[in-house]
Structure formats: structure tokens, C-alpha cells
N, C-alpha and C positions, 0 to 999 in steps of 0.2 A: 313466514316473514323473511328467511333466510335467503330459502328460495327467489321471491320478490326482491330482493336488495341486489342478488345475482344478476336477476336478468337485468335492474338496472342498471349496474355498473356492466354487465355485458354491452348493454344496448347503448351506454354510452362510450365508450372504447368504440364501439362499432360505428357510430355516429362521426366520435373525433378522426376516426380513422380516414373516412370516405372523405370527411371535411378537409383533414391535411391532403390527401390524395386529389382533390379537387381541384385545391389552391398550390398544388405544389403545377397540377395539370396545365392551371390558366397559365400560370407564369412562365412554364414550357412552350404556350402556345401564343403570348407578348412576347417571350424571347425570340420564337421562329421566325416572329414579324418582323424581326429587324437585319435578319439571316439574305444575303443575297439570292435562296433560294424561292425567297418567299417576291421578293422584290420582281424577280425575273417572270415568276408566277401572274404576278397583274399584270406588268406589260403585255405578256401574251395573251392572254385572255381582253386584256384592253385595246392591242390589235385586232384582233379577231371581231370585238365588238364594232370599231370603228369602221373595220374592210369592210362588216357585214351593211353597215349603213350605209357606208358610201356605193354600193354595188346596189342597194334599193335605189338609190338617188341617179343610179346611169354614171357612177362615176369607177373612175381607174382606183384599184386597190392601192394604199401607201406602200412605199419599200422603207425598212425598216434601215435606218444607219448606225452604225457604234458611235461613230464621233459624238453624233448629237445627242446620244443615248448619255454620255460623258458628260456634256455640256449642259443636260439638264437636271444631274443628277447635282450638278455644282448649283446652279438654279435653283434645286429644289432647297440642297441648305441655307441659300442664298434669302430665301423664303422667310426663315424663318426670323430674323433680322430684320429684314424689310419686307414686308407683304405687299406684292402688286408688280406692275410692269417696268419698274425702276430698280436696280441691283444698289447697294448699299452703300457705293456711293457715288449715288447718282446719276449714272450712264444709265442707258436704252436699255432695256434687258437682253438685247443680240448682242452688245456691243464685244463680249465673248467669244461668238458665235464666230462673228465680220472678221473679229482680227486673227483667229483661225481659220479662215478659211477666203476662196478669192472671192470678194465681196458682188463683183460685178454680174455675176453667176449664179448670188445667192441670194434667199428670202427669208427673213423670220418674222415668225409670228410666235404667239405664246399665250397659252390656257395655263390657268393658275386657279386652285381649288384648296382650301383647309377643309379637311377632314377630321371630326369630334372625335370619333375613334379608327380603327381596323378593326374588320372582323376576319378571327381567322381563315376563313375560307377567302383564298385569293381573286376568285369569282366575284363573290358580294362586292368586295372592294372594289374592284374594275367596274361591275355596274353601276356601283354607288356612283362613282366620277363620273362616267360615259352618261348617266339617265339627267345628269346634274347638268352637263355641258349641253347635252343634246336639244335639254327647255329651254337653255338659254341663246337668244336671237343671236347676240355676238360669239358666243363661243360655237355654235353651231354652227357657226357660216366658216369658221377657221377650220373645224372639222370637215366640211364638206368644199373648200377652197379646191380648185382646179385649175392648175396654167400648165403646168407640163405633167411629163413622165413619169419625170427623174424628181418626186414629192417623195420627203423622210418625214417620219414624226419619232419622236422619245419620250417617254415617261418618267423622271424621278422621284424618286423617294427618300425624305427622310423623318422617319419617325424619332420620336422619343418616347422612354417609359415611363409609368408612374413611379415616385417613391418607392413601392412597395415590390415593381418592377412585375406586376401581378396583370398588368394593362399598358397598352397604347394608348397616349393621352394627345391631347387635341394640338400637341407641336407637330401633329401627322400635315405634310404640308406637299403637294403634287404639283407637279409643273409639267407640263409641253411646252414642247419645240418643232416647228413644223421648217423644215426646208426645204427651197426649192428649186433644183437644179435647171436654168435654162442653157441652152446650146447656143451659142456665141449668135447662131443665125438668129433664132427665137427673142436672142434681148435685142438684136437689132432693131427686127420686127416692129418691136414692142415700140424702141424710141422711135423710130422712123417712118412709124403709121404716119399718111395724109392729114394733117389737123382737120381737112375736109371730113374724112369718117369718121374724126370723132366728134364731130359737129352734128352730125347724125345720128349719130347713135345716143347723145346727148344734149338734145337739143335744150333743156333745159336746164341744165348741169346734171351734176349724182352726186350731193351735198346732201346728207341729211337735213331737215329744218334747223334741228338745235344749233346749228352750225351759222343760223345770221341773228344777226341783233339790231333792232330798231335805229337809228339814229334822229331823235327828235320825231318829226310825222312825213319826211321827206323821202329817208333814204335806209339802206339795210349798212352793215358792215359783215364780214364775215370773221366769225370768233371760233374757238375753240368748242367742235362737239365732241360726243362720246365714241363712237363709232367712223373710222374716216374709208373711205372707199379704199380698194386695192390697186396697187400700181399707176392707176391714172385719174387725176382730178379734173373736173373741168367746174369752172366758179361761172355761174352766170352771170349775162345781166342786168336780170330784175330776180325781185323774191317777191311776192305776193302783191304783186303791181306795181312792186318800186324801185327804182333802181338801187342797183349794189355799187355803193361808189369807193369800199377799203376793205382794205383784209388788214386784222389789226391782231391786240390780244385783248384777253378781257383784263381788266384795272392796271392794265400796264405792266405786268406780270409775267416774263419770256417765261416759264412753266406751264401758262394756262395760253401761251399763244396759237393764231391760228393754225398753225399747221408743225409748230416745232418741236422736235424728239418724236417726230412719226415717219416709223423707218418702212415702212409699208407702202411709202409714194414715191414713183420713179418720173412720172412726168404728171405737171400743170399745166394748164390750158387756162390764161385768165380772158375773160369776155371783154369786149370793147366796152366801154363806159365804167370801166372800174377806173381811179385816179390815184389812190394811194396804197404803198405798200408799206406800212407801218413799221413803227421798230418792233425786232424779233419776230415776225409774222413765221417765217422760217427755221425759225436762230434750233440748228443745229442738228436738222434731217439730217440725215447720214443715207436714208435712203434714193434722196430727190437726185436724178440725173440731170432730168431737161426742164425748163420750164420757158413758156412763151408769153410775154409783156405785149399787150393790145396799144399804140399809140395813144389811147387814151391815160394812160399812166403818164404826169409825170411828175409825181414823187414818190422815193425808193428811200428809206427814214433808214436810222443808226441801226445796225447789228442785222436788218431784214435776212441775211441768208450767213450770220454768222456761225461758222461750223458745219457747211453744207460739202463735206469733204470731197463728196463722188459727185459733184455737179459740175457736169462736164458741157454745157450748151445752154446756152442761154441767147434767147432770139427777141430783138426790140423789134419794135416796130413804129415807135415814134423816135419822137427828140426828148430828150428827160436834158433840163437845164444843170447846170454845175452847181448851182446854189441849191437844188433841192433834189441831190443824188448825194447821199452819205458817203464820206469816206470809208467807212467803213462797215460799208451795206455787202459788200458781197467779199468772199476770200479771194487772192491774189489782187493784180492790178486790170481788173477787167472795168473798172469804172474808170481810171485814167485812159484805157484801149476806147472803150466807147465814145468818150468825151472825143477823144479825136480822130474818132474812125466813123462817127454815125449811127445809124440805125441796121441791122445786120442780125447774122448767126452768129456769137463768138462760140469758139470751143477750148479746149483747155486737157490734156492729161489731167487724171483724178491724183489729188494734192500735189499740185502744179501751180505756181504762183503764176504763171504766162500765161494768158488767153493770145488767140488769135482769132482776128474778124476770116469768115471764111468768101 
């Protein structure tokens, strides 16, 4: 019996033992996870995965940048507060980004993932995110985006642990930052294509559907979708036989408007037979350079381009009346230049109160 009592209490010492050994193990291996070594460990291995996909796709590998790696690390806490494409309060998630660095030059975009837990190995982790972004239509196309060279991406991290400090708990919250360096010639390029070739190349527009809305049985309008193309829009039009006669927002809501807080569009192309540009339709790209008004336009409604800092060109092509051009549709005095200049190119230094007809 004695015997027997031995090995139990042996065998329980030995049990408790492994058991604290264990739990003392995890909580060494949730604390690594919070260690800049561990951090460093995913992004490399989550470049690696990303180069490895993009070089199947026929694309150029990312260069990796500190800055951005900085800026998304702020993102990443940023996350936790606010989850999604909006920082805590309320700005663009670049907006960061833009005011460090020269904007005219630069592009953001942004992958954003909650994660339930970490698993120690730094690998898993990095797959976990990369297998997550790669099934999804939108984050995949941000991972495989191609316009220049000179393309950064960053990962941040910021976890939190349990209570018990034994686990990383589901505050684990990752962000990208993708940027992208064009060369002064290259963004020229870009705004100073022929509207002819991009008439061509889109002869339909490249608006997802979600992006128009019925208007009674006659007409579409175009609203706020999920998804908005990169750098250049073109709004047709007709949509499924009918003409597109506004670009508005949905319920009157500058949040859910067509195209505002989308820093990802550099130039519009609106089609002849559109007529109105609704209030906020724009209210407060930061991205939009140029955009081009078809003569068929003429009403330009309250706030339409209010906060469009870097919109530096703007081209009519009709007559828009004074009674149905908002005071205060676009920044600076390029609605009073219009009214007595005509129909034209103005241009403008980016946040610059002057336009000039060219």
C-alpha cells in the first residue's frame, strides 16, 4: 500500500511538474509573440509569400520600406479602436501616410485582417494572413496591384495577451500598407493620357454594377460601391440599357457617397449624358487629380468636390448656369473663374485657392 501511495504521489509531482513546465512554456511562447523579434519574423516570411505570388502572376517583386513599415505599425494599433479603412478619427487610413510623405508621387492602399489568435511559429502566421487575403477578390488584387517599380508594402502588428498572459488573444490585429512610387514622368503619363485611349480601353466604363442604382424605370444614378477601380474611372453612359444621368450618394449621406474618401482615384472621365453632380459625390478624395465634366452636365450640387485637396485640373465642356453651380462645389474660386471664363481646362497648384483657365 505504501508502495502504491508512493508512486502516487510520485506520479503526481511528476505530472504537476510537466503541467507548470508547460504553462510556464506557453506564456514564454505568448510573450515571444509580442517581442519585435517575433514581429520581424512574419513580415519576412509574409514578403516572401507575397514575392512568391506575385512572380507566379508575371509580376515585379515588392521593395520592402521602413517608413511604411512605421506607418503601419501605427495602423496596426490604430486597428484596434477602429477596425476598417478609417483611423479613429475619421480620416482616410493614408491620410498618415500623404502628410508624410510627397503625396503627388504616392499611393495607398490598405489590407486589414483580425486574427483569433498567433501561433507560435512565425510562418503559420504569415500564411494564416497571406492564404486569407489571397481568397479574397479585393484584397488579392491589392496584393497583386502593378503600376511601377518603385511598389512598398508593410505589415504591422499589434497584439494583446490574455489575463493569464498564457495566450495571444483575438486583439491580434494586422495591417498593410502598400506604396507606390511613380516618377514625375510616369504620373504625368498617367494624367495626360488622350481621353481618346481611355475611351478605348473602356468603352463601357470599369465601374463595378454595385456602383449604379435604379432611378424609378428610366434612368441609373451612380452610388457608392465596394470595390472602386485604381487610378482612373471612367462613369458611362448607359448601364443596362439606360441611361446614367447622376452621380450622387446613397440617402444623402457624404460617407456612403459616390466616390468620397476614395484615395485610390487620380483621374474621371464622366460620359456625355450624365446631368448632375450631386452634393458630396466627391466630398473629400484626397486622391482625385483631374477630372473631366462632359457638356451634358449642368448641375454641380453643395460640397460635390469638398476636400479634394490634390485636384489640380478640372476640364468643362459645357456651360453650367450660376444658379445651378454651388458655391461651394469645388475648393478655391474656380467656380467664380469658370462662370467668367467658360468652358475650358482650369488648373490650379494642389491646395491653392487660384485656378487658372489654361
Amino acid at each position: 500500500m505504501k508502495n502504491n501511495n508512493a508512486v502516487f504521489i510520485y506520479s503526481f509531482f511528476l505530472c504537476l511538474f510537466f503541467f507548470v513546465r508547460i504553462s510556464i512554456m506557453n506564456a514564454q511562447n505568448a510573450e515571444s509573440m509580442l517581442t519585435n523579434q517575433y514581429k520581424n519574423a512574419v513580415r519576412q516570411e509574409f514578403y516572401r509569400l507575397i514575392n512568391t505570388h506575385r512572380k507566379a502572376n508575371m509580376l515585379r517583386e515588392l521593395e520592402v520600406n521602413t517608413d511604411l513599415e512605421i506607418y503601419a505599425d501605427i495602423r496596426a494599433a490604430e486597428q484596434r479602436i477602429r477596425f476598417g479603412h478609417t483611423r479613429p478619427d475619421g480620416s482616410p487610413a493614408g491620410s498618415g501616410w500623404y502628410n508624410s510623405q510627397n503625396f503627388m508621387n504616392t499611393r495607398f492602399a490598405e489590407n486589414a485582417r483580425s486574427v483569433t489568435s498567433l501561433n507560435p511559429d512565425p510562418r503559420i502566421t504569415a500564411n494564416e494572413i497571406f492564404t486569407a487575403w489571397r481568397n479574397s477578390p479585393g484584397h488579392n488584387a491589392h496584393m497583386l496591384y502593378d503600376f511601377s517599380q518603385h511598389i512598398t508594402m508593410a505589415l504591422g502588428i499589434a497584439p494583446e495577451l490574455s489575463g493569464d498572459r498564457r495566450s495571444v488573444t483575438s486583439g491580434s490585429i494586422f495591417a498593410t500598407g502598400y506604396g507606390v512610387y511613380m516618377s514625375n514622368t510616369e504620373f504625368r503619363a498617367l494624367l495626360e493620357r488622350p481621353e481618346s485611349e481611355i475611351r478605348i480601353a473602356y468603352p463601357n466604363g470599369n465601374l463595378p454594377d454595385d456602383y449604379f442604382e435604379r432611378i424609378g424605370s428610366t434612368a441609373y444614378r451612380v452610388v457608392r460601391g465596394n470595390e472602386s477601380p485604381l487610378d482612373v474611372v471612367v462613369i458611362p453612359a448607359t448601364f443596362n440599357g439606360l441611361p446614367v444621368t447622376e452621380i450622387s450618394a446613397r440617402s444623402g449621406s457624404s460617407r456612403t457617397s459616390a466616390f468620397g474618401h476614395r484615395d485610390n482615384i487620380l483621374v474621371v472621365y464622366i460620359s456625355e449624358g450624365v446631368m448632375s453632380i450631386n452634393f458630396s459625390s466627391f466630398w473629400y478624395n484626397r486622391g482625385l487629380v483631374r477630372i473631366v465634366i462632359p457638356a451634358s452636365v449642368t448641375t454641380i450640387n453643395s460640397s460635390a468636390f469638398t476636400g479634394c485637396s490634390n485636384l489640380t485640373s478640372v476640364t468643362f465642356a459645357g456651360t453650367i448656369n450660376a444658379n445651378s453651380f454651388a458655391d461651394n462645389a469645388f475648393p478655391g474660386d474656380l467656380r467664380s473663374k469658370y462662370l467668367a471664363g467658360g468652358p475650358g481646362t482650369y488648373t490650379r497648384n494642389a491646395d491653392s485657392n487660384t485656378w487658372i483657365k489654361q
